[in-house]
N, C-alpha and C positions, 0 to 999 in steps of 0.2 A: 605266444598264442597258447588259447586253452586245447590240452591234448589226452585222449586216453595212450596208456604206453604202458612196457611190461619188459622187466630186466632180468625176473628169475624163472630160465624155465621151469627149475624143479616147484614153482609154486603152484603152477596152472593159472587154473582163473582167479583164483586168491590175489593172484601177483598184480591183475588188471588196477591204474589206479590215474588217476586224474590228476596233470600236473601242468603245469607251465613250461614251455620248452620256446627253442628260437623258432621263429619261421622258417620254411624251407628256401631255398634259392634256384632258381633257374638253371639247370647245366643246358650246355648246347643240346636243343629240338626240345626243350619241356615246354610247360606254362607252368604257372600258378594258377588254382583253383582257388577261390573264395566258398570252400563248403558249404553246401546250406542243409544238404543231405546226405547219409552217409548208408550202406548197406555192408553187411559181415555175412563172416561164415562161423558157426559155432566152434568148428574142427579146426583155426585159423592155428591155434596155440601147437598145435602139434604136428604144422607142416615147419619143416630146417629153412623154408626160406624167411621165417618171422623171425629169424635167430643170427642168422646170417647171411651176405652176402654171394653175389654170385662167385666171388672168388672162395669163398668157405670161412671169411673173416666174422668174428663177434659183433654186430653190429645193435647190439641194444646201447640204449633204450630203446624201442621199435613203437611204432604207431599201428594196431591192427586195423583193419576194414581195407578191403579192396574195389568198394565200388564207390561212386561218389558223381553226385551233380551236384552242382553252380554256374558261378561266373568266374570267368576267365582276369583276372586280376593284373598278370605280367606275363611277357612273352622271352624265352631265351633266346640266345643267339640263333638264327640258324631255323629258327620256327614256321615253318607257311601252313596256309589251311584256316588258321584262328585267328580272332581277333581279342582288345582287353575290351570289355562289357560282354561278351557272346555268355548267352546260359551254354550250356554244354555238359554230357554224361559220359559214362564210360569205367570202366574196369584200370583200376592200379595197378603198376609194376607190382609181382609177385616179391622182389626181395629188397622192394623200399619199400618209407614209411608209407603208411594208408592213409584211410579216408577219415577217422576220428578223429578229428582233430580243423580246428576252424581254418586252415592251410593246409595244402597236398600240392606236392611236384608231382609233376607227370608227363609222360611219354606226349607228346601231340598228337601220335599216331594212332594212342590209346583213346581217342575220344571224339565223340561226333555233335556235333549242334543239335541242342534240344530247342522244341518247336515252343513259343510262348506259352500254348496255352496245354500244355503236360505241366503237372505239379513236381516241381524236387522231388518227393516223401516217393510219388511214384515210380519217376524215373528209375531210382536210386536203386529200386528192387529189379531193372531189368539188365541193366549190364551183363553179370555173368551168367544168371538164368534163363536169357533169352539168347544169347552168343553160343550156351551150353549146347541147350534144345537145337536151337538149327543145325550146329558143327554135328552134332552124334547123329541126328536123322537126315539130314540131306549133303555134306560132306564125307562124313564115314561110311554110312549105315547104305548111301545113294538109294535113299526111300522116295518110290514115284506114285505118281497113280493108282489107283485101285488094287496094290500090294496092303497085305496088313502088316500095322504092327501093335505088339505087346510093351506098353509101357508102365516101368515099376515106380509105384512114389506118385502116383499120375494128381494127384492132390497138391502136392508140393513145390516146393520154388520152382526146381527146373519143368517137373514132370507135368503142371498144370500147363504151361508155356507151350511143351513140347507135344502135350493131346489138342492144341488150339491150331500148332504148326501143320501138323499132322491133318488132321481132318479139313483145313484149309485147301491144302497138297491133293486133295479127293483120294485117302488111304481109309482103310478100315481100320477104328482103331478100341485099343482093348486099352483099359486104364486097367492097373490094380490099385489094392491101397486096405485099410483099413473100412469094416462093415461103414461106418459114419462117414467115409468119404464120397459113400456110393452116385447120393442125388448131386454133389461139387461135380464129381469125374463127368457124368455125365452131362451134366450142364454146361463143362466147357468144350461138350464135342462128342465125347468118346460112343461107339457106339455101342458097347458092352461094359461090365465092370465086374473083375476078379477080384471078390475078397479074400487074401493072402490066406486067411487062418482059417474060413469054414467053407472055402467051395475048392473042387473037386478042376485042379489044373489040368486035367487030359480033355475037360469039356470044352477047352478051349479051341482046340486043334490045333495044327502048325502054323505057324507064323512065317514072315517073310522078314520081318527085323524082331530085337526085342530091343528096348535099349533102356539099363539099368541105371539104377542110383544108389541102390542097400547095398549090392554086395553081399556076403558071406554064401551060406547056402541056397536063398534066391538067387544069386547068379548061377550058382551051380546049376541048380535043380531046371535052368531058364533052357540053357544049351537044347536040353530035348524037344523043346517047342519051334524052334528054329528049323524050316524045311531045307534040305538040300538047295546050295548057293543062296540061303537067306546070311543072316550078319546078325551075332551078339556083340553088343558095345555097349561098353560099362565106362564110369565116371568113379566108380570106390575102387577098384583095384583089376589088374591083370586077372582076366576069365582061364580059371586052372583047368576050366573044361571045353573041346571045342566041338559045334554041333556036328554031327554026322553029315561031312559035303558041304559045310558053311565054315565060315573064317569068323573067328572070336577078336577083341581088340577093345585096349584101355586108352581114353586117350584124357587131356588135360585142356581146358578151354584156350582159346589164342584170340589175342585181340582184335578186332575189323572193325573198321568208323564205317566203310562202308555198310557193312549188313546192320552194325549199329541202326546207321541214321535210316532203313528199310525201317528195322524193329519199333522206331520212333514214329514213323507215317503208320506204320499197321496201330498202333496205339493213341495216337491220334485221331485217327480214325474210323476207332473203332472196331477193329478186325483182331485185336489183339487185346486181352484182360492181364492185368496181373494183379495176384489177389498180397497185398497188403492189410497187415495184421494190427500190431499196437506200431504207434506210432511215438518212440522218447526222445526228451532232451539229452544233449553229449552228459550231463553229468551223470544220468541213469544208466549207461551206454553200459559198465560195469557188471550193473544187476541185470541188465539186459542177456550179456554173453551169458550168466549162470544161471539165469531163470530156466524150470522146468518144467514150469506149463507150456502147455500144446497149444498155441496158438494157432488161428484158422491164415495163414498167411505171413508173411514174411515181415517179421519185426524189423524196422527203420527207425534209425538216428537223424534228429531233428536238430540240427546245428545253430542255423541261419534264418530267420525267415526272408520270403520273400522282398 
């Protein structure tokens, strides 16, 4: 099968290259996917699980992308839940091959039944973005009712999902993001909008959650806006500062078919947007990872069609 794959870390994304490899095989509780769709992460190259195994073993050549919808192809041993024709979306093991490539094993667990009338190109952008969003605001963060919160990036894969989530939930909610992301933020909910670089963060007041995506000094500088018994929770890295009377915390997405196949009815139906950007073929998938335009939405790999 046709695959993107990558054997030298010390290259980066130089190293990305399109090659032919075997197909995967089924261990006990997988399937096979027939990719049609594939979704990444830019930062994919410099997480140790693209490099090796869970035991700490070398395991390149590696496949990056971890998100992916199709069709179900082959069932392993041991598999319930799925069938072979089912569409079906969902988030790939972190330290197997990914979703570039026209075959992906995977978890069963990791994945829920996509409804007919959702496109691949779409789906493909919700797996980890929309699993993110929910797990930090209403798992971690236990954001309710007419509490607010401060979300950073609120433009962006997770953060667009996560002001939709939000303001669904009846929270008050605060987007930040860049001056041009102002009229997005607030069109998908938010009822305010902090521009990072020219407005004045004490006009915001305290908050009841913040829940980040940059990291560095934005997380820092966040912790102050957090009231007593509110929740910083961040996705870049362990919060080095915790609010006064509130609990700070980093956590990593975890897979659920069930809130999955939720995510899939809210998107069906209309209660839920995910903004998709350029849409390429697996051979572009390359220039894809190194492009440095700002895309209004989340770039997808086009595998298969329909």
């Amino acid at each position: 099968m046709r695959a993107i794959t990558v054997r030298d870390r010390e290259a980066g994304l130089t190293g990305l290259t399109p090659e032919d490899v075997p197909r995967p095989h089924a261990a006990e509780n997988d399937v096979i996917v027939r990719v049609h769709a594939a979704g990444f992460t830019r930062g994919e190259l410099d997480w140790p699980a693209t490099w090796t195994d869970r035991a700490g073993r070398d395991r390149t050549p590696s496949v990056p992308g971890h998100e992916v919808s199709g069709v179900v192809t082959e069932l392993g041993y041991g598999t319930t839940g799925l069938t072979v024709g089912q569409r079906v979306f969902g988030p790939t093991d972190w330290t197997r091959d990914g979703s570039l490539a026209e075959y992906v094993a995977v978890e069963a667990r990791n994945l829920a039944p996509l409804p007919a009338d959702v496109d691949h190109t779409v789906a493909a952008a919700l797996p980890i973005s929309g699993l993110t969003a929910w797990q930090g605001l209403f798992d971690h963060a236990r954001l309710t009712t007419g509490q607010t919160v401060l979300i950073h990036g609120a433009a962006g894969g997770v953060g667009s999902i996560a002001v939709q989530l939000a303001h669904e939930a009846g929270a008050r909610v605060i987007g930040t993001g860049r001056s041009a992301d102002r009229d997005t933020v607030l069109g998908l909910g938010a009822h305010a909008f902090l521009d990072l670089e020219a407005d004045r963060w004490e006009d915001t007041g305290q908050v009841d959650v913040v829940f980040d995506v940059i990291g560095g000094d934005i997380l820092d500088r966040s912790a102050a806006l957090v009231r007593s018994g509110g929740t910083l929770v961040s996705i870049a890295h362990q919060p080095t500062v915790r609010p006064d009377g509130g609990q700070a915390l980093f956590f990593v997405v975890e897979p659920d078919r069930t809130r999955l196949a939720d995510l899939a009815r809210r998107l069906r139906d209309g209660r839920l947007r995910v903004r998709v950007g350029a849409v390429r073929p697996l051979a572009e998938a390359a220039a894809a990872f190194t492009s440095r335009e700002r895309v209004p939405g989340r770039t997808i790999i086009r595998v298969a069609e329909d």
